[in-house]
C-alpha positions in Angstrom: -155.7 -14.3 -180.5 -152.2 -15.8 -179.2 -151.5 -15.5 -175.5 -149.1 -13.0 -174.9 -146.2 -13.5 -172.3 -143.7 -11.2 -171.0 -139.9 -11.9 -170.2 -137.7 -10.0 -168.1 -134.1 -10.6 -167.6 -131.1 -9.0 -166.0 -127.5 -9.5 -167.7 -124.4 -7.5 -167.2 -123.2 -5.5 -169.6 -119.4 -5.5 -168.6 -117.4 -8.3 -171.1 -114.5 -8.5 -172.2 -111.6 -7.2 -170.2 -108.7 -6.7 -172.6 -106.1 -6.0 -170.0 -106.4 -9.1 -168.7 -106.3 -11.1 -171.9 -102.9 -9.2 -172.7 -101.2 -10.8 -169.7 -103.2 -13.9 -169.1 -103.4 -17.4 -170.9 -106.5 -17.8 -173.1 -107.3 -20.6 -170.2 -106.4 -18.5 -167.7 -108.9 -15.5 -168.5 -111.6 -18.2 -169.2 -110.9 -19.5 -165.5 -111.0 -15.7 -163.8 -113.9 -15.0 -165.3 -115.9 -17.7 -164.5 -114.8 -17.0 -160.7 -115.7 -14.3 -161.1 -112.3 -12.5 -160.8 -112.1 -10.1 -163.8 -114.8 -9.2 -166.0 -118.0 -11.0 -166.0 -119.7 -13.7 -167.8 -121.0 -12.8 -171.8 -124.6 -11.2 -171.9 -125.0 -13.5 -174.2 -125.5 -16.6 -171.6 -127.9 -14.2 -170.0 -130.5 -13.9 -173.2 -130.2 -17.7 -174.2 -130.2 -19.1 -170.7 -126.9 -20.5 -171.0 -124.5 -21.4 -167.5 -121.3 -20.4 -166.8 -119.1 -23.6 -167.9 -119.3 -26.2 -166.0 -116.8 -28.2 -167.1 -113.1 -26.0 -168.7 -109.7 -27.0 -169.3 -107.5 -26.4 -172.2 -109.0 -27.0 -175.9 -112.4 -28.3 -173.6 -115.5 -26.7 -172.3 -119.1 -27.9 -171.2 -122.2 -25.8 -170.5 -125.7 -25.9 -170.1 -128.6 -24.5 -171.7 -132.7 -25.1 -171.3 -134.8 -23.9 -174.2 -137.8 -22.2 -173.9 -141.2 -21.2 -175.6 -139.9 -17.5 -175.6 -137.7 -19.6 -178.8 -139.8 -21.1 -181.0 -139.9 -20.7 -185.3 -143.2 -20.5 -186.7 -143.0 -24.7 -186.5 -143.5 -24.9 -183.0 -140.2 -26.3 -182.4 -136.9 -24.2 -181.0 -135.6 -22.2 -183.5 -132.2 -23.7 -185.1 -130.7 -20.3 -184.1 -130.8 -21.3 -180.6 -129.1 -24.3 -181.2 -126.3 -23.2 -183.5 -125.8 -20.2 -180.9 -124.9 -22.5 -178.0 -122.6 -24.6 -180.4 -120.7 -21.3 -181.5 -120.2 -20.7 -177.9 -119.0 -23.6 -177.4 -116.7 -24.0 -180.5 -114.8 -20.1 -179.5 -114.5 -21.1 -176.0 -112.8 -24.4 -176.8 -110.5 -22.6 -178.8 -110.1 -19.5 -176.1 -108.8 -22.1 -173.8 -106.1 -22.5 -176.3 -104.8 -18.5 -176.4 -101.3 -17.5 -175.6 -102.2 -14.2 -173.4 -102.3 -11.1 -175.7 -104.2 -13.5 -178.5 -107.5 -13.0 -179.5 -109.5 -15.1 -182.0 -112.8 -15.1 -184.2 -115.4 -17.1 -186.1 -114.7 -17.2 -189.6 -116.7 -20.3 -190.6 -119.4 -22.1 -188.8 -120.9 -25.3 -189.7 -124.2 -26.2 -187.9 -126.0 -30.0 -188.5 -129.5 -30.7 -186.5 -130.1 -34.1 -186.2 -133.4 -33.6 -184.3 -136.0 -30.7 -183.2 -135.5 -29.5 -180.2 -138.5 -28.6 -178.1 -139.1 -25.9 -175.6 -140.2 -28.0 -172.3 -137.7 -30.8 -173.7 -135.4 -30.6 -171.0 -131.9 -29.2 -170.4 -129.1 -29.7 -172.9 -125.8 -29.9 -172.5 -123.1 -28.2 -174.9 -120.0 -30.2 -175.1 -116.6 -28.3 -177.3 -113.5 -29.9 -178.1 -110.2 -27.7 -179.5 -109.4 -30.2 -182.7 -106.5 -28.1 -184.5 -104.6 -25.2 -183.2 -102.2 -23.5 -185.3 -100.3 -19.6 -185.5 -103.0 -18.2 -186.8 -106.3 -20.3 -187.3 -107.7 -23.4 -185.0 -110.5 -25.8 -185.5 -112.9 -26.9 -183.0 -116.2 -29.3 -182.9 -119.0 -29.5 -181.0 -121.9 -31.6 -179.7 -125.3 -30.2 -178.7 -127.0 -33.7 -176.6 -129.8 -33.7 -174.2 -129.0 -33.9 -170.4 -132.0 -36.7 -169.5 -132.4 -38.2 -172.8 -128.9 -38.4 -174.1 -129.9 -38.1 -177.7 -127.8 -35.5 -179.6 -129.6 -32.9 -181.2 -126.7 -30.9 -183.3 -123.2 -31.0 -183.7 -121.3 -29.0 -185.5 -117.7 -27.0 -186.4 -115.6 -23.9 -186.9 -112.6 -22.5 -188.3 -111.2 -19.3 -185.9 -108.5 -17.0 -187.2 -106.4 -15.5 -184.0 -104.8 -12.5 -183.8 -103.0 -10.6 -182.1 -105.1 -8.1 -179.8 -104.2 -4.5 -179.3 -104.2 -3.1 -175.5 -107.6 -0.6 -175.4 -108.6 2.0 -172.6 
C-alpha cells in the first residue's frame, strides 16, 4: 500500500476587485495588488505554489513556482497540467499589464509545448511572460517555463486573449 500524505494550505478567497479595474490601468491593478493595496493575490498561486510576480512591468511578468510530489501523473513525473497552468498565468498577466482601466480580457486559445519532464524535488522554476501583440480587441502573448538552478527550459508556450469591455458589479 502507497504512503499516504496530507496537505494543508491557506489561500484567500477575495480576487478580483472590479471597481478597481474600472478606473485603473491593467498595469496599475496588477501593481496594487501585488502590494497588497486592493484585492489580494489569485487563489490560484495559493494551490500551485506559485509567488506573487517578482518581476512586472507593461506586456512583462516573472514568477516563481516549485513543484511537488502532491503533482505527479501516474508517470512519476509532474503532471503537464502543472506546467501549462503556470504558463497561462503567465501568458494573461503579460497581457493584463497591457489593459486600458475598465478592460478585461480572457483565454481563448492556449498552446502548451514540454520540452522536458519536470520532476517534483527538481528545483524551483521560473515563469517568464512576454505581451507579443496587442490589439482592440484580442492580444497575443508567449511564455517560457525554465529552471531557476539548472537553466534548462522545460515548456514554453502561447495564447490568443480576447478583451472586453468589463461591466461595474456590486
Amino acid at each position: 500500500m502507497a504512503l499516504r500524505k496530507t496537505r494543508t494550505y491557506e489561500y484567500s478567497e477575495v480576487g478580483f476587485d472590479s471597481l478597481s479595474a474600472m478606473r485603473l490601468s491593467g498595469l496599475e491593478y496588477m501593481r496594487a495588488m501585488v502590494a497588497g493595496e486592493i484585492g489580494a493575490p489569485p487563489s490560484i498561486g495559493d494551490t500551485m505554489g506559485m509567488s506573487i510576480p517578482k518581476e512586472l512591468d507593461y506586456g512583462y511578468v516573472t514568477f516563481e513556482a516549485e513543484p511537488g510530489d502532491f503533482l505527479l501523473n501516474p508517470m512519476g513525473s509532474v503532471h503537464g497540467g502543472f506546467a501549462a497552468t503556470l504558463l497561462d498565468s503567465a501568458l494573461g498577466v503579460a497581457v493584463h499589464t497591457s489593459l486600458d482601466a475598465g478592460l478585461g480580457f480572457t483565454t481563448a486559445e492556449l498552446k502548451v509545448n514540454y520540452t522536458r519532464a519536470i520532476k517534483p524535488n527538481g528545483g524551483k522554476l521560473q515563469a517568464e511572460g512576454r505581451l507579443i501583440h496587442r490589439g482592440r480587441q484580442m492580444a497575443t502573448a508567449e511564455a517560457r517555463l525554465t529552471g531557476i538552478e539548472d537553466g534548462k527550459l522545460y515548456a514554453h508556450g502561447s495564447a490568443t486573449c480576447f478583451i472586453f469591455p468589463l461591466r461595474p458589479q456590486g
